[in-house]
Every structure is written in C-alpha cells, then in structure tokens.
C-alpha positions as CSV (number, residue, x, y, z in Angstrom):
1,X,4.4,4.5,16.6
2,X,5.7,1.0,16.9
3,X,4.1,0.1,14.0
4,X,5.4,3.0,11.8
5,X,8.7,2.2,13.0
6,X,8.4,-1.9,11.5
7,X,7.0,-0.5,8.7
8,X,9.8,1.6,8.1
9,X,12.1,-1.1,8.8
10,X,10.6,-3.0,6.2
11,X,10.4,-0.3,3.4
12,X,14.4,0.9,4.1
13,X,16.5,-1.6,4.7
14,X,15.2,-5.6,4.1
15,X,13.5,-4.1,1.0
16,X,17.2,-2.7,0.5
17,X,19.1,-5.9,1.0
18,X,16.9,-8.0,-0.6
19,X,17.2,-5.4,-3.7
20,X,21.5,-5.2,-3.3
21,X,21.6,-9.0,-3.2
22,X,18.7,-10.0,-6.2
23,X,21.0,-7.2,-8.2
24,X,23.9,-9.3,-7.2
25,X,22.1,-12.3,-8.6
26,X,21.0,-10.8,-11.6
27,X,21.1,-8.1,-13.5
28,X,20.2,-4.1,-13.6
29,X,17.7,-5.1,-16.3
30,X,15.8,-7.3,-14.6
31,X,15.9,-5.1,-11.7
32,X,14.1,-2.8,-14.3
33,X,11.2,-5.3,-15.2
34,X,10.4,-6.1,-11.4
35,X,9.9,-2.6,-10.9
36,X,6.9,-2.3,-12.9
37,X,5.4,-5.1,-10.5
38,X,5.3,-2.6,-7.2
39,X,1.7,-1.0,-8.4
40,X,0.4,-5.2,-9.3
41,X,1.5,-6.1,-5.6
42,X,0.1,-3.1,-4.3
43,X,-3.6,-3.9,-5.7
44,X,-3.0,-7.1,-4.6
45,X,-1.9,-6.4,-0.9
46,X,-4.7,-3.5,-1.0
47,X,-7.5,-5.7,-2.1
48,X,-6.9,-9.1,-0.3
49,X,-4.8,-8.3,3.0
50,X,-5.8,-5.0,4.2
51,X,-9.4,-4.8,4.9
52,X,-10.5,-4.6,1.0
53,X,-8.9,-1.0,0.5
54,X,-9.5,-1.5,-3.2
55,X,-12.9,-2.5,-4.3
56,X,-13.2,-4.6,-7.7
57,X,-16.4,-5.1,-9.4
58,X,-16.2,-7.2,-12.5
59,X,-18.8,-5.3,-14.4
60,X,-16.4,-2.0,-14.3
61,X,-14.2,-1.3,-17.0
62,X,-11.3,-0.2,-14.1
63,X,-11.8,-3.3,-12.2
64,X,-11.2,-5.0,-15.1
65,X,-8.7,-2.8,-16.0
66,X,-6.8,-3.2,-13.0
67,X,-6.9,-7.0,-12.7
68,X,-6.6,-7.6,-16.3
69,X,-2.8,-5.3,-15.7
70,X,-1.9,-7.1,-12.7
71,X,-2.2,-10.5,-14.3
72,X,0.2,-9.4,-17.2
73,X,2.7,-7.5,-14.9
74,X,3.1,-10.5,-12.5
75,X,3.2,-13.2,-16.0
76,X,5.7,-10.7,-17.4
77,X,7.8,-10.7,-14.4
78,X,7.7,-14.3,-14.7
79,X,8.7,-14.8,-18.2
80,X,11.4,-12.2,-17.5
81,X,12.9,-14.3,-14.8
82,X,12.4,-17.7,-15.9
83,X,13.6,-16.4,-19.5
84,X,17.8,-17.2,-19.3
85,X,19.1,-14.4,-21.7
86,X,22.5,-13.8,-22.4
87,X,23.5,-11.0,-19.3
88,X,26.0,-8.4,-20.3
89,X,29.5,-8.3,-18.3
90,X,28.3,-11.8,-16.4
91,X,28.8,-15.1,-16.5
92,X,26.5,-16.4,-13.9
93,X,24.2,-19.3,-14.6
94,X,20.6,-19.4,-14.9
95,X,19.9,-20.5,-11.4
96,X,21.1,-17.4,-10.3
97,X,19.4,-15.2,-12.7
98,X,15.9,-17.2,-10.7
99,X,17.2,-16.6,-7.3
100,X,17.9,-12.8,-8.3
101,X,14.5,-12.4,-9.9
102,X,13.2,-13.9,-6.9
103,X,14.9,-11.4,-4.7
104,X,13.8,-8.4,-6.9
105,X,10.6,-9.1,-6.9
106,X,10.3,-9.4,-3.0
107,X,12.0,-6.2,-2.7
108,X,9.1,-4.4,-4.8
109,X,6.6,-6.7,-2.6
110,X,8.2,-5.2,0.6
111,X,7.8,-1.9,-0.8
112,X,4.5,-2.5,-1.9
113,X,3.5,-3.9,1.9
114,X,5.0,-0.7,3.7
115,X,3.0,1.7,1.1
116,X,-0.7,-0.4,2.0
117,X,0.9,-0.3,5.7
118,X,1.5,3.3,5.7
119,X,-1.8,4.4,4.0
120,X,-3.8,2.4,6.9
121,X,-1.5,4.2,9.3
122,X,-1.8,7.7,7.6
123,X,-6.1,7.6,7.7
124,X,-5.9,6.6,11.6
125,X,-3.5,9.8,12.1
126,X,-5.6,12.4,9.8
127,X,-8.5,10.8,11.4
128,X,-7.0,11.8,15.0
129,X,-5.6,15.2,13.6
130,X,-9.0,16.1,12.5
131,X,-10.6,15.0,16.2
132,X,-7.8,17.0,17.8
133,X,-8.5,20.4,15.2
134,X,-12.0,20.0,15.4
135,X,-12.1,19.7,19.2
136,X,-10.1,22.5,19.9
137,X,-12.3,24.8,18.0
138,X,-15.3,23.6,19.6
139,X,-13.8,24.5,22.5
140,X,-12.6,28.1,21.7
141,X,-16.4,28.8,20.1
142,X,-18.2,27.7,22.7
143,X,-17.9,28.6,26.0
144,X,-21.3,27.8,27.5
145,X,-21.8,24.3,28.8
146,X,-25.5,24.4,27.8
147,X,-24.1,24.1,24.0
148,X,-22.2,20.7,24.9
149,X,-25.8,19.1,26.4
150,X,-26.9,16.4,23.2
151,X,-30.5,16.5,23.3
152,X,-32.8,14.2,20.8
153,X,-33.7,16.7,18.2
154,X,-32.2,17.0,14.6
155,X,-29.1,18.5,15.6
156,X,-28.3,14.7,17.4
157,X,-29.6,13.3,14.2
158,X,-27.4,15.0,12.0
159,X,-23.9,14.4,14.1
160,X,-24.7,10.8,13.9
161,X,-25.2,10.8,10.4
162,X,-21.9,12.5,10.2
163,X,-20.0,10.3,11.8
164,X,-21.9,7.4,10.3
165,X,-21.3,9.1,6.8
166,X,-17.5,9.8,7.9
167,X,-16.4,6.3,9.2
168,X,-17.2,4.9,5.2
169,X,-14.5,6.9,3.9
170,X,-11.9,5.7,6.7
C-alpha cells in the first residue's frame, strides 16, 4: 500500500512540478519532443532496473527494433534540447532552454518509473486476487477434508508443475 502511495506521489505531483517548471524554462514544443521519450525510458527502466521485465535478444528483429528506437528517441531529445532555436513569444537564453529540457525529460522519466512501478505492483495484486478467487472456490466445491490430503501421485505432480509453470509469467 505504502508503496502505491510513493508511487503515486511520484507519477502526480514531482512528475507535475518538474513538468510546470521545465515548461517554464522552455517551451510547449520541446515539451512535445520529450514526450516521445516516456516509451524509450520505460524500456530502459523495464530492462535494467526492474528485474529484466523486458527481455532483448540481439538476434530478434524487435529487440533490435526496440533498442535501435530508444537510441534515436533519447539522441533526438538531445539534439532538441542542446539545439538553441529561436522560441516564439520568449526571450530566454539558451541556458534556460537546457535546464527546461532537462526538466522535461525527468518529468517523462518519473512517469516512466511509476508505470514499471505500477506494473510490478499490479502482477503481485492479480497474483493475490487470483489466490483469494481460486481459494474460495476450492473451498465452496469441496467440503470433504479427505480432498485437501496431497498425496504423491500425479495429481501432486501436476499442481507443482502449475505453480512452477505460473511463477515464469509473474
């Protein structure tokens, strides 16, 4: 619960502030371009941070795919920021265009962390949901207590394989 709650904390308001204040910085525009890093950082938070959500084999075509776009959203971002164009209605200097792209672009980070953060979250509560379901029904079907005796037959050998099978997907 706690950690839902940071993570929302994260993802509303210093996401928010971090957003209001780069836009302050910068401009609308560039607000724009950093958007289009949020799915970049969330490969990146997914495959190095969080337990290797996202797998990447360099022999796929969508591995490639994926890393090939990251690398060219993140350079984009860069060229976008470092890049001092002429800003409509605003006359700030380029060191504030910088500090604004900086603070875009951790706004779209922060969003990116809370999404990975919730995701982890949201399989340990469908995984309890599913125990809670799953149990109750077992109880309402079967009322003798000889059914809940394991014994070492197939039946055993089957629920383990289940919940070995299971546990990959979590």
């Amino acid at each position: 619960m706690f950690h839902r709650l940071k993570c929302h904390m994260i993802d509303r308001y210093l996401s928010q502030i971090f957003g209001y204040v780069g836009l302050k910085y910068a401009s609308p525009t560039l607000s724009s371009i950093m958007s289009n890093l949020s799915p970049a950082f969330t490969f990146v938070l997914a495959f190095f941070f969080f337990f290797r959500m996202e797998k990447a084999h360099l022999r796929s075509y969508t591995s490639l795919a994926k890393i090939i776009g990251t690398l060219l959203s993140i350079s984009g971002a860069i060229i976008a920021t470092v890049y001092s164009g002429q800003m409509l209605l605003s006359t700030s200097m380029n060191k504030d265009w910088i500090i604004g792209g900086i603070l875009l672009a951790g706004q779209y980070f922060l969003l990116s962390f809370a999404l990975v953060a919730q995701a982890k979250i949201l399989v340990f509560v469908l995984g309890i949901s599913g125990l809670l379901v799953a149990g109750l029904a077992a109880l309402i079907m079967a009322h003798d207590l000889e059914a809940w005796k394991l014994r070492p037959d197939v039946v055993l050998a089957t629920i383990l394989y289940m919940v070995r099978i299971s546990s990959l997907y979590l």
